[in-house]
PDB file with one MODEL, atoms N, CA, C and O in Angstrom:
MODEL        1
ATOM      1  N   UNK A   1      32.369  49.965 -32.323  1.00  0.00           N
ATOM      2  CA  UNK A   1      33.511  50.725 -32.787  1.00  0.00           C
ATOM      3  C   UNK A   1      33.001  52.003 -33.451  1.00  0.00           C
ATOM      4  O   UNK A   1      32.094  52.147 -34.271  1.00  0.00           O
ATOM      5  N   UNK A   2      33.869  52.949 -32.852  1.00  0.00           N
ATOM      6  CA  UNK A   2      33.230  54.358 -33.793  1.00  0.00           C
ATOM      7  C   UNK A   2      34.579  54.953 -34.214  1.00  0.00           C
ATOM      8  O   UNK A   2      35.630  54.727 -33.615  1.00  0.00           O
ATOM      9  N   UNK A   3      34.442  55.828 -35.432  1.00  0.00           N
ATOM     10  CA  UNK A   3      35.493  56.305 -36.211  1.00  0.00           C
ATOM     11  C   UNK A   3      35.364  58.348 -36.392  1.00  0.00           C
ATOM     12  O   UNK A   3      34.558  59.134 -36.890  1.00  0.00           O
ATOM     13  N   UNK A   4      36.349  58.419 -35.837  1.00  0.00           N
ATOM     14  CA  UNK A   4      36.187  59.960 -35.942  1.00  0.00           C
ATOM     15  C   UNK A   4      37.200  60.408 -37.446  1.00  0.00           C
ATOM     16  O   UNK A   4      38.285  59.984 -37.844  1.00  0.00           O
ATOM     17  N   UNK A   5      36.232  61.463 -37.999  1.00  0.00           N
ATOM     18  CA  UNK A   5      36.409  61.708 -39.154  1.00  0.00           C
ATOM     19  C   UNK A   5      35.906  63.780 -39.059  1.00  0.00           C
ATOM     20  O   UNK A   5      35.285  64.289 -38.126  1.00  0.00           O
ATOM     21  N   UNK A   6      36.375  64.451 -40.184  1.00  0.00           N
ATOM     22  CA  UNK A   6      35.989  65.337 -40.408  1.00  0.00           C
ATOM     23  C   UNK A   6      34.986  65.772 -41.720  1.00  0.00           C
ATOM     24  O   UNK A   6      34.861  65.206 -42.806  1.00  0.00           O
ATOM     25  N   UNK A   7      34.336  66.971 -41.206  1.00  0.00           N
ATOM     26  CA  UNK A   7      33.230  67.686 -42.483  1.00  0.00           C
ATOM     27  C   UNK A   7      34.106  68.098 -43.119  1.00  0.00           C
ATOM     28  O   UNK A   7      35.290  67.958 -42.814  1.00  0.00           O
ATOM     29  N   UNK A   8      33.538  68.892 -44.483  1.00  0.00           N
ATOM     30  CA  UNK A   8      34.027  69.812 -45.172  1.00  0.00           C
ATOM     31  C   UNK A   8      34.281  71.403 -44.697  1.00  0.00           C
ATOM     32  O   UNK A   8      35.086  72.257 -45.069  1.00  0.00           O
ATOM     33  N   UNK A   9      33.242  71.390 -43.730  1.00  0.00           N
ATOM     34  CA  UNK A   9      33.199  72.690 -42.682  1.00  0.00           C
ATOM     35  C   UNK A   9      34.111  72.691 -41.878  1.00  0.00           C
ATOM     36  O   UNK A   9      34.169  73.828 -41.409  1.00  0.00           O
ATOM     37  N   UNK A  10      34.976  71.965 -41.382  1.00  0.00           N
ATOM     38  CA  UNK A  10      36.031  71.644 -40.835  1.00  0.00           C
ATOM     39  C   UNK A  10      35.959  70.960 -39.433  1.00  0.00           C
ATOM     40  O   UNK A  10      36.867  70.680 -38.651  1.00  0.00           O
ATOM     41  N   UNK A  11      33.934  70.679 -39.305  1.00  0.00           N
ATOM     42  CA  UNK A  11      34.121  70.595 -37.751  1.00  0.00           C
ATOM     43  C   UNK A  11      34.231  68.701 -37.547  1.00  0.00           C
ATOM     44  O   UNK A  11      34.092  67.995 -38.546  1.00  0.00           O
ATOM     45  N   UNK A  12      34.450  68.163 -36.361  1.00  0.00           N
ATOM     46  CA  UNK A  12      34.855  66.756 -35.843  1.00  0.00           C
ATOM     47  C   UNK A  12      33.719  66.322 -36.044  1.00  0.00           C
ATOM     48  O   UNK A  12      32.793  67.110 -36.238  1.00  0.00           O
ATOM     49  N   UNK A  13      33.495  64.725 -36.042  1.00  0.00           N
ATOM     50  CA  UNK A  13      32.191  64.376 -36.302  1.00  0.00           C
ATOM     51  C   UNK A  13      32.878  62.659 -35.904  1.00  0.00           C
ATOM     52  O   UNK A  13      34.015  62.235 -36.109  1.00  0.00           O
ATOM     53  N   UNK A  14      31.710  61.980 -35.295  1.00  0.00           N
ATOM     54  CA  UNK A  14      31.741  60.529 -35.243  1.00  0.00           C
ATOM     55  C   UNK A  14      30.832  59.983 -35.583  1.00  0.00           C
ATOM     56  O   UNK A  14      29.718  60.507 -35.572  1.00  0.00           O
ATOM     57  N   UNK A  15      31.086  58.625 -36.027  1.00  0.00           N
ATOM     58  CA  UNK A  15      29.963  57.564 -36.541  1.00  0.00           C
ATOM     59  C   UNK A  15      30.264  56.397 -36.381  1.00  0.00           C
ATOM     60  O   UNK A  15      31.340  55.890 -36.697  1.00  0.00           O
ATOM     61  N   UNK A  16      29.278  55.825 -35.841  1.00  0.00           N
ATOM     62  CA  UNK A  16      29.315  54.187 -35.750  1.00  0.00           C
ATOM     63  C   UNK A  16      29.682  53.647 -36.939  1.00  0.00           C
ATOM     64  O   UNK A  16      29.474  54.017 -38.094  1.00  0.00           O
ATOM     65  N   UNK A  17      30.353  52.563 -36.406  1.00  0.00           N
ATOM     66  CA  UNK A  17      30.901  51.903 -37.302  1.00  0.00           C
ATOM     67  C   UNK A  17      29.998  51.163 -38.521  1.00  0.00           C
ATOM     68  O   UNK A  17      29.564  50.187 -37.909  1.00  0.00           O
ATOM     69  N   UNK A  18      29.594  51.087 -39.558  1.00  0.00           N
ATOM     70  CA  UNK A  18      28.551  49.873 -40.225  1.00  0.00           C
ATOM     71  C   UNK A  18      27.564  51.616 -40.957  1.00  0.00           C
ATOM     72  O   UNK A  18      26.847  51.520 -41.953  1.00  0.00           O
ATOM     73  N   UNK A  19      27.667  52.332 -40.574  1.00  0.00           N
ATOM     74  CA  UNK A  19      26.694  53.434 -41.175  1.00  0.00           C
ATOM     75  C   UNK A  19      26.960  54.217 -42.593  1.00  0.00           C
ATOM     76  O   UNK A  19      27.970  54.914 -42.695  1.00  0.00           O
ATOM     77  N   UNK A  20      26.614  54.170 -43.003  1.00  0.00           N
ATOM     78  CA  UNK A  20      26.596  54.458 -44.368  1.00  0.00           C
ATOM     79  C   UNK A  20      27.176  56.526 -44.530  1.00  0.00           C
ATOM     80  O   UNK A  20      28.257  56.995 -44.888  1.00  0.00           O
ATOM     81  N   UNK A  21      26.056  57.138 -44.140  1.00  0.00           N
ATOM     82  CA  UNK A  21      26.200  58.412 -43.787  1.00  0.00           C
ATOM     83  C   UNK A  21      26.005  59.417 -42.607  1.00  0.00           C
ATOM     84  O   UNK A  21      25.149  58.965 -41.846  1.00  0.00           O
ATOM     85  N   UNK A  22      26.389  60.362 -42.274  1.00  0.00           N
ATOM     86  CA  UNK A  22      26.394  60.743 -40.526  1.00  0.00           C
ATOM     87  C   UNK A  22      25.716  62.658 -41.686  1.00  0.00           C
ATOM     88  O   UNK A  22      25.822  62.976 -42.871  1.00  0.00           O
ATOM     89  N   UNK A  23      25.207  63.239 -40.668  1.00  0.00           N
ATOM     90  CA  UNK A  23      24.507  64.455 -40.881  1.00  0.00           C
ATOM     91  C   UNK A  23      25.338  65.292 -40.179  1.00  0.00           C
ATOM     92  O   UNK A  23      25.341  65.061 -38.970  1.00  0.00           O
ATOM     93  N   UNK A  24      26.326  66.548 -40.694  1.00  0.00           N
ATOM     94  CA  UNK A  24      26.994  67.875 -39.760  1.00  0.00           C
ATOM     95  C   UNK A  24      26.145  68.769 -39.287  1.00  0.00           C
ATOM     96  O   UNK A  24      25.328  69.184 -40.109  1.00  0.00           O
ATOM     97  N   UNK A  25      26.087  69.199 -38.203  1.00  0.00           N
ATOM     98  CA  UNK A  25      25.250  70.578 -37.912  1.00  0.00           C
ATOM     99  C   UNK A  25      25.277  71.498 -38.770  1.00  0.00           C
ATOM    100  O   UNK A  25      24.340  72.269 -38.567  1.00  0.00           O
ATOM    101  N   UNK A  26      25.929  71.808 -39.677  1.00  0.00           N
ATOM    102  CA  UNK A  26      26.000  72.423 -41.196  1.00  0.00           C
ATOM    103  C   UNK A  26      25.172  71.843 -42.180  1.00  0.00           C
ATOM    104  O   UNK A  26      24.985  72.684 -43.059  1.00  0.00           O
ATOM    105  N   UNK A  27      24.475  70.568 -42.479  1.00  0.00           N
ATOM    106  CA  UNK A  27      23.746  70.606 -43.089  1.00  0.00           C
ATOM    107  C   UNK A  27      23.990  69.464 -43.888  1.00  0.00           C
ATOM    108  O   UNK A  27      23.095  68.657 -44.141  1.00  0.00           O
ATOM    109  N   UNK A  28      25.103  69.353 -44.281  1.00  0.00           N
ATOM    110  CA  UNK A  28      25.891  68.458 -45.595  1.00  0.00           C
ATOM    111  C   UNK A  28      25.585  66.597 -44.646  1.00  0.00           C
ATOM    112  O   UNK A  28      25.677  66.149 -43.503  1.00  0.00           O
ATOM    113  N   UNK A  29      25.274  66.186 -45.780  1.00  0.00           N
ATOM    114  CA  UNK A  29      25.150  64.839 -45.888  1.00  0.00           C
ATOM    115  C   UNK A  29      26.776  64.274 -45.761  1.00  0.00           C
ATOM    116  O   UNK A  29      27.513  64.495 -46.722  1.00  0.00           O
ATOM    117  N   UNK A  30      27.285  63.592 -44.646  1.00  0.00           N
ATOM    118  CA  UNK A  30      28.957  62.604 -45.542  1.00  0.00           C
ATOM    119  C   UNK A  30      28.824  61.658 -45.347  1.00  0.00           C
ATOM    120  O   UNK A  30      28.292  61.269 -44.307  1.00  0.00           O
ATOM    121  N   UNK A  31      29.253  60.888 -46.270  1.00  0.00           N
ATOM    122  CA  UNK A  31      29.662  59.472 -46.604  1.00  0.00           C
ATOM    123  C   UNK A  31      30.550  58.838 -45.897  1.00  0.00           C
ATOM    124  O   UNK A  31      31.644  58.796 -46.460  1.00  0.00           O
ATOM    125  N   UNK A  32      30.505  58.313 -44.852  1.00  0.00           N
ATOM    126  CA  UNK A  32      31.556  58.221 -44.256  1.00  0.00           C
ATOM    127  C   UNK A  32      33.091  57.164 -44.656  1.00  0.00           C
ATOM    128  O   UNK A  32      34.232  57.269 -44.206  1.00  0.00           O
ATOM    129  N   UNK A  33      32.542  56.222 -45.621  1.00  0.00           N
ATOM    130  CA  UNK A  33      33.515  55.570 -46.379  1.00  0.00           C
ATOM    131  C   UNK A  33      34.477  56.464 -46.975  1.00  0.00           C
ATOM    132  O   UNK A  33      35.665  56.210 -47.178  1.00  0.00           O
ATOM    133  N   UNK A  34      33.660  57.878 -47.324  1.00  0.00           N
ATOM    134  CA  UNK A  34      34.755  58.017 -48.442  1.00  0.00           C
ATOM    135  C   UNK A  34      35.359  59.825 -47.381  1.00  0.00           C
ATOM    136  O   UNK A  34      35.510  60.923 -47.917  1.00  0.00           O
ATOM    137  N   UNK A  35      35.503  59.596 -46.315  1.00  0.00           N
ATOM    138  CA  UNK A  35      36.273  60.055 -45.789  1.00  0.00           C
ATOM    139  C   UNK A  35      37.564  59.359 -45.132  1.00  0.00           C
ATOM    140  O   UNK A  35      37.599  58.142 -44.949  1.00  0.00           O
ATOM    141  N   UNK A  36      38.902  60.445 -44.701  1.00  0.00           N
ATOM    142  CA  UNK A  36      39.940  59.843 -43.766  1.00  0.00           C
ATOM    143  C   UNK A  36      39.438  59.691 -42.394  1.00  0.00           C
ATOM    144  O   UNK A  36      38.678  60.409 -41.744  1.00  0.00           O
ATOM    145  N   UNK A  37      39.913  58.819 -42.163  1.00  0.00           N
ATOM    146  CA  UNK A  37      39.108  58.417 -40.538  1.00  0.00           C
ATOM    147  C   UNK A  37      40.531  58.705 -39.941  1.00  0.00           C
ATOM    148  O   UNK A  37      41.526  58.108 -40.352  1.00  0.00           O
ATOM    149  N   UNK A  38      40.580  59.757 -38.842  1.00  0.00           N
ATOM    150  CA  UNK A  38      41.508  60.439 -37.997  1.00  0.00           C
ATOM    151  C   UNK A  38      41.719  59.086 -36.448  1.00  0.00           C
ATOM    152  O   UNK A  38      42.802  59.017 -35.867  1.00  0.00           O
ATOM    153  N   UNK A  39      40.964  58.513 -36.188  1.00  0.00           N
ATOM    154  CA  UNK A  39      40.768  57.426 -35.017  1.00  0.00           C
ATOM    155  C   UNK A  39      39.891  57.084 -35.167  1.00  0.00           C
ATOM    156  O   UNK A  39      39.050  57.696 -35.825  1.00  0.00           O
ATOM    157  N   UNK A  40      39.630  55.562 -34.436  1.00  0.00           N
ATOM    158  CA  UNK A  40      38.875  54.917 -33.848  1.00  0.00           C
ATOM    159  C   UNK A  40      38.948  54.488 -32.661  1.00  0.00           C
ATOM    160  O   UNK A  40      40.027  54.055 -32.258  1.00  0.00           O
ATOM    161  N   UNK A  41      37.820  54.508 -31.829  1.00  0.00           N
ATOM    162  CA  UNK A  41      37.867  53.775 -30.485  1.00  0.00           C
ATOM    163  C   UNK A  41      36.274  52.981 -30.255  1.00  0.00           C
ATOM    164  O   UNK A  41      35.436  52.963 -31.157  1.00  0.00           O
ATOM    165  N   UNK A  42      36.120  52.549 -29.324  1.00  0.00           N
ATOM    166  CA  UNK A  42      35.419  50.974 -28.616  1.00  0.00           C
ATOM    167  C   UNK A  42      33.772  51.689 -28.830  1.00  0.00           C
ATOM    168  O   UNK A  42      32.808  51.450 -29.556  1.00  0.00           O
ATOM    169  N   UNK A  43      34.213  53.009 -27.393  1.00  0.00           N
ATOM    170  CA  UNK A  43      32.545  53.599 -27.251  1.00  0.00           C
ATOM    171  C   UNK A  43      32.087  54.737 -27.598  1.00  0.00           C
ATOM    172  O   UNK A  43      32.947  55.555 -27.926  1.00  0.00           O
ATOM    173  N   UNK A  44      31.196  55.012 -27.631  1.00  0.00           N
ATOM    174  CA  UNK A  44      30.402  56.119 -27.693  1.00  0.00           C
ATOM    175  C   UNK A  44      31.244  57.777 -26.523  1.00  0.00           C
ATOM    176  O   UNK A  44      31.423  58.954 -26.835  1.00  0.00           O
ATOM    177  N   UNK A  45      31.473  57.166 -25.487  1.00  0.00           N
ATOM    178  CA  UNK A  45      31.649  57.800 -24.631  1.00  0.00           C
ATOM    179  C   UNK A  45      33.285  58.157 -25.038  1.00  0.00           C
ATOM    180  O   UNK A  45      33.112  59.374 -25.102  1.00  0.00           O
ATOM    181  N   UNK A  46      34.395  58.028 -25.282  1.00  0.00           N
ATOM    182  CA  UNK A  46      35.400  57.454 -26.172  1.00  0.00           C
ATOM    183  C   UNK A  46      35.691  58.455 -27.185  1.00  0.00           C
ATOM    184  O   UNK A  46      36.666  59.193 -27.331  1.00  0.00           O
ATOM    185  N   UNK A  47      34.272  58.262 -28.067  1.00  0.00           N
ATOM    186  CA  UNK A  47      34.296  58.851 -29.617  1.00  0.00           C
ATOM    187  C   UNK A  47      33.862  60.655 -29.185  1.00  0.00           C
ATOM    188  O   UNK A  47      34.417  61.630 -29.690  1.00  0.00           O
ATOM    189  N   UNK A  48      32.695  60.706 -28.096  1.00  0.00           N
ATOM    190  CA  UNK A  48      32.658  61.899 -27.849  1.00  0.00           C
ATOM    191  C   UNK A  48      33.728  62.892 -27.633  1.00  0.00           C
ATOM    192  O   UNK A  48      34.095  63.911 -28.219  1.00  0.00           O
ATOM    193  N   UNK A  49      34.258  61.957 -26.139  1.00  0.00           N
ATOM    194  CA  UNK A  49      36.128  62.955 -25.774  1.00  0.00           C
ATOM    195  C   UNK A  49      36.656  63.148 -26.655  1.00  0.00           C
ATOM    196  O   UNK A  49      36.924  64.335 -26.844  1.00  0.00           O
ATOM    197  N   UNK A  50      37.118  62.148 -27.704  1.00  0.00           N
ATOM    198  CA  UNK A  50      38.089  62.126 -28.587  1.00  0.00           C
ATOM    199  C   UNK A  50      37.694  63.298 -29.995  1.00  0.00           C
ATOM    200  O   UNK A  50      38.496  63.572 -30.888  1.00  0.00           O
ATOM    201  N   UNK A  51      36.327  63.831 -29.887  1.00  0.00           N
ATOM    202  CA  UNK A  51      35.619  64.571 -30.995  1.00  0.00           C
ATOM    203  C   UNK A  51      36.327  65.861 -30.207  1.00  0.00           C
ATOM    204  O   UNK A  51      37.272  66.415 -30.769  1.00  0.00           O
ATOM    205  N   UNK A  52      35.922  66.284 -29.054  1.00  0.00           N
ATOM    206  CA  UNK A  52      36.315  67.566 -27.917  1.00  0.00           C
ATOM    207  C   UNK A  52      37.353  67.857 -28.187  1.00  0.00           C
ATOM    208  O   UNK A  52      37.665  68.958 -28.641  1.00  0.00           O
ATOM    209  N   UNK A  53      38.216  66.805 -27.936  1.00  0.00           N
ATOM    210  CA  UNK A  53      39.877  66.851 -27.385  1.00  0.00           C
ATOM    211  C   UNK A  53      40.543  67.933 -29.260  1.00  0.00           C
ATOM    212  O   UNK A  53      41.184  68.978 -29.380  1.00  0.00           O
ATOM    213  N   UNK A  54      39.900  66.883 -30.409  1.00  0.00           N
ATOM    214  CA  UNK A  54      40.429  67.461 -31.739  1.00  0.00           C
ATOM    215  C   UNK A  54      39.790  68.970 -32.067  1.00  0.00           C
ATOM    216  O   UNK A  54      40.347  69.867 -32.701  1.00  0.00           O
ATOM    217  N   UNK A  55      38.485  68.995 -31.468  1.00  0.00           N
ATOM    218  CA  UNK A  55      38.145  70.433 -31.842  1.00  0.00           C
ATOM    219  C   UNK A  55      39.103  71.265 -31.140  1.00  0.00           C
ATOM    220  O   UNK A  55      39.782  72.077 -31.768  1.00  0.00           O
ATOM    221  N   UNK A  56      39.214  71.121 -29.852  1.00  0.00           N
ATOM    222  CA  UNK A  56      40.292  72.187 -29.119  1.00  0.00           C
ATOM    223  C   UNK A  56      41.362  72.082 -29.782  1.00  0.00           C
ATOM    224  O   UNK A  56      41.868  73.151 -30.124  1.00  0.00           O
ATOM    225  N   UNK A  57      42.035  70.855 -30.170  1.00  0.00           N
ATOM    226  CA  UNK A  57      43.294  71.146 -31.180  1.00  0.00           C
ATOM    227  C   UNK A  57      43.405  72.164 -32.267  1.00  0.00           C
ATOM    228  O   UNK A  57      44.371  72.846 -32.608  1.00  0.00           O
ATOM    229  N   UNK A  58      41.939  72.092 -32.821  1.00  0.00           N
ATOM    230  CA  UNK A  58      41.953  72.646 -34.065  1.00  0.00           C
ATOM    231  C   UNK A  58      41.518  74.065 -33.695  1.00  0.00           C
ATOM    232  O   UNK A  58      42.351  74.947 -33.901  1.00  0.00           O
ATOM    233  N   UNK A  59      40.086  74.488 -33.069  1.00  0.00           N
ATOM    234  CA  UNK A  59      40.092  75.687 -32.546  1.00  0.00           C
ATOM    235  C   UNK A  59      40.544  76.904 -31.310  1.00  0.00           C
ATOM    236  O   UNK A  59      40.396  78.118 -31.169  1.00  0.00           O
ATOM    237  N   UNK A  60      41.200  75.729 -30.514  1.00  0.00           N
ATOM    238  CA  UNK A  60      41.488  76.207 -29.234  1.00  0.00           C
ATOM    239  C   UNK A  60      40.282  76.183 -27.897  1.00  0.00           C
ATOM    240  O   UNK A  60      39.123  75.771 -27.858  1.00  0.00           O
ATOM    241  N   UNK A  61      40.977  76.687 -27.095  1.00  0.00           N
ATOM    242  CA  UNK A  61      39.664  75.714 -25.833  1.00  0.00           C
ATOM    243  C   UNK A  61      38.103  76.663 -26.224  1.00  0.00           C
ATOM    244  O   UNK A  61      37.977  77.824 -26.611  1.00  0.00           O
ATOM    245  N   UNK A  62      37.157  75.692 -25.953  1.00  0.00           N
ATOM    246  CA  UNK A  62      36.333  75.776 -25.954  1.00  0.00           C
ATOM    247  C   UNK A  62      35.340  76.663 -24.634  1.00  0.00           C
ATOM    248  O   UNK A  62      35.123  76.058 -23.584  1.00  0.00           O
ATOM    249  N   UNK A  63      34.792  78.120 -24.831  1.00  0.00           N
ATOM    250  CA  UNK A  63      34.296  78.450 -23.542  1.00  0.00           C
ATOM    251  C   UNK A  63      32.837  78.991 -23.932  1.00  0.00           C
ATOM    252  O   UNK A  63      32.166  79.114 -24.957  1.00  0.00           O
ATOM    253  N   UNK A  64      32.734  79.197 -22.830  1.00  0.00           N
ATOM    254  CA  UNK A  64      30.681  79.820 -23.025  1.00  0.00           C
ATOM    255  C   UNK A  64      31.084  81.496 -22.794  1.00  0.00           C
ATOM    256  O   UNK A  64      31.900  81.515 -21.873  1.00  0.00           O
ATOM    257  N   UNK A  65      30.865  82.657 -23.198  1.00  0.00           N
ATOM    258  CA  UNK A  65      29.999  83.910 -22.759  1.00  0.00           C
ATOM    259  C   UNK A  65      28.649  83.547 -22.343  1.00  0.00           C
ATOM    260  O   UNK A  65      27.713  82.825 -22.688  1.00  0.00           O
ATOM    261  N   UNK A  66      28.936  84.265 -21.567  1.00  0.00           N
ATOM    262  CA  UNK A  66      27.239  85.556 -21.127  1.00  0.00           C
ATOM    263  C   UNK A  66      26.814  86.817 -22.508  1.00  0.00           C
ATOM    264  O   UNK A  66      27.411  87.800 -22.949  1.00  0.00           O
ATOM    265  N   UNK A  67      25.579  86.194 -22.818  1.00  0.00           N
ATOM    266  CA  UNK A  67      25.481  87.496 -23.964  1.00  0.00           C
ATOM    267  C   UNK A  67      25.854  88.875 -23.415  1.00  0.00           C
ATOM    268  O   UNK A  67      26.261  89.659 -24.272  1.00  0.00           O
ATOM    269  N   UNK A  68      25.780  89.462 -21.790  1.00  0.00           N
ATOM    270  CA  UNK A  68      26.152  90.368 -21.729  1.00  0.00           C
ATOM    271  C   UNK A  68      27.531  91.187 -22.595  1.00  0.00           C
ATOM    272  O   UNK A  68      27.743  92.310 -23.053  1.00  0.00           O
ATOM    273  N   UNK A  69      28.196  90.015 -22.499  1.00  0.00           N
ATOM    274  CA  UNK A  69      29.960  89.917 -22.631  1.00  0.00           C
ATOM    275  C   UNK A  69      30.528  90.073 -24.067  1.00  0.00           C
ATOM    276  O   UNK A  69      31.688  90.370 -24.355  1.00  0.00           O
ATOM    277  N   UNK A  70      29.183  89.741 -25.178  1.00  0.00           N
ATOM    278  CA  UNK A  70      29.519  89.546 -26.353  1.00  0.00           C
ATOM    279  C   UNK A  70      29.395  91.101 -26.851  1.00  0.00           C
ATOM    280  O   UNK A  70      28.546  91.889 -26.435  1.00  0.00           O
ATOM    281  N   UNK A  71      30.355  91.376 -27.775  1.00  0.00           N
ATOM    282  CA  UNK A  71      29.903  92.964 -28.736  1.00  0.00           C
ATOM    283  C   UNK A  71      28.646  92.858 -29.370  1.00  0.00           C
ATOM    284  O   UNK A  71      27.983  91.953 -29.876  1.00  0.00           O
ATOM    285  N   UNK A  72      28.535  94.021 -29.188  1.00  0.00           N
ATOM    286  CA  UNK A  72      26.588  94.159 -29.380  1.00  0.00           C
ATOM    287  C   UNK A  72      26.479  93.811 -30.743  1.00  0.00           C
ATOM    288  O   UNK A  72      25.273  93.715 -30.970  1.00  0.00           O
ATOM    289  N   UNK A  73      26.994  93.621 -31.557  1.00  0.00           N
ATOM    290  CA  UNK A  73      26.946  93.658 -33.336  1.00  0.00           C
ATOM    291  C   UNK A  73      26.812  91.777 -33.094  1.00  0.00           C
ATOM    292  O   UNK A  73      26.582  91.203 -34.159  1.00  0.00           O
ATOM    293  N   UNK A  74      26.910  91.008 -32.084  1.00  0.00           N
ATOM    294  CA  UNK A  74      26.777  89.731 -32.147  1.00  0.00           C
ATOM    295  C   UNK A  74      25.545  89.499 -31.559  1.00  0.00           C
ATOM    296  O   UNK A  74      24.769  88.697 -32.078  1.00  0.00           O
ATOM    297  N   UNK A  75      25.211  90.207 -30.353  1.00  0.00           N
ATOM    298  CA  UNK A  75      23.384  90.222 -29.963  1.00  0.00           C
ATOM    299  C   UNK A  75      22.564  90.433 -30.809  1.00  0.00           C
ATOM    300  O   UNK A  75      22.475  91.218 -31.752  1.00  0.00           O
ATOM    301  N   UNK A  76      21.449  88.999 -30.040  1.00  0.00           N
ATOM    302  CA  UNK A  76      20.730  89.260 -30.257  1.00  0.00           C
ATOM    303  C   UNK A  76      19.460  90.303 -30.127  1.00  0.00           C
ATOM    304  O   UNK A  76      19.275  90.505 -28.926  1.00  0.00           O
ATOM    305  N   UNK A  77      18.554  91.010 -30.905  1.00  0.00           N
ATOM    306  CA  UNK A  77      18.339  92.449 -30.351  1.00  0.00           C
ATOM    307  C   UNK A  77      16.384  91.843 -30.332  1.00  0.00           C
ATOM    308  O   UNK A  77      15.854  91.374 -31.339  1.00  0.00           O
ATOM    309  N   UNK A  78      15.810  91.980 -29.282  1.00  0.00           N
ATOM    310  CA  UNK A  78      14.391  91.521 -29.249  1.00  0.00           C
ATOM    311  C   UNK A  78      13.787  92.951 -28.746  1.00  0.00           C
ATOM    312  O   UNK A  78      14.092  93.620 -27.759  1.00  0.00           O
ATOM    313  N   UNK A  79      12.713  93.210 -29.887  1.00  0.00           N
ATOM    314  CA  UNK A  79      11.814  94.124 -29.579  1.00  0.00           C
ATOM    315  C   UNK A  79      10.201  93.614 -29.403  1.00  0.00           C
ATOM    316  O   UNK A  79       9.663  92.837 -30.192  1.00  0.00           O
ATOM    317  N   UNK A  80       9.659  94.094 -28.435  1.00  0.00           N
ATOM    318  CA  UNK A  80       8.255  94.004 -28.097  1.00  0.00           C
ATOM    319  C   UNK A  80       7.407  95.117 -28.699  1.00  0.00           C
ATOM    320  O   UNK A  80       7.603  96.319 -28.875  1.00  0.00           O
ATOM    321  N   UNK A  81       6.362  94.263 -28.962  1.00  0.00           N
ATOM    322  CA  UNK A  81       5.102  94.952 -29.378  1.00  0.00           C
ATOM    323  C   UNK A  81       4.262  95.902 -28.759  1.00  0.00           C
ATOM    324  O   UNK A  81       3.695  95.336 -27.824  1.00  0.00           O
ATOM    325  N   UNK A  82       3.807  97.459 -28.872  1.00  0.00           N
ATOM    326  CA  UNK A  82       3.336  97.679 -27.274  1.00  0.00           C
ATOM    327  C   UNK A  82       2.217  97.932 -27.966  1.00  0.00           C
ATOM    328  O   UNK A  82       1.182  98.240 -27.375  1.00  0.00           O
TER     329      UNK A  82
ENDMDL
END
């Protein structure tokens, strides 16, 4: 059984059931007891969709750029040594 819950950063996060604390790509340690648990479901595979499905709720769909595509103030800028 896994339980989807949120960070303080606002992003989705799952954890097996029985675990004490889960790690955000932000950094922060949570407790997962002492969060609201938004669902639970069976698998792994389950807890992933169900993590996807709430981020798009919350941020809207999810897509990739091409760095070409991004405004240059978001590139990354690599200079060589000559």
């Amino acid at each position: 059984m896994y339980s989807i819950f949120r960070c303080d950063c606002g992003r989705v996060l799952y954890g097996k059931e029985g675990v004490a604390t889960r790690k955000c790509p932000c950094g922060k340690s949570i407790k997962v007891k002492d969060r609201r648990i938004f669902k639970k479901v069976e698998t792994a595979e389950e807890a992933s969709q169900a993590v996807r499905e709430m981020q798009e709720e919350i941020y809207g769909e999810v897509s990739f750029k091409k760095a070409s595509k991004l405004p240059k103030s978001r590139r990354f800028q690599i200079t060589t040594k000559e």
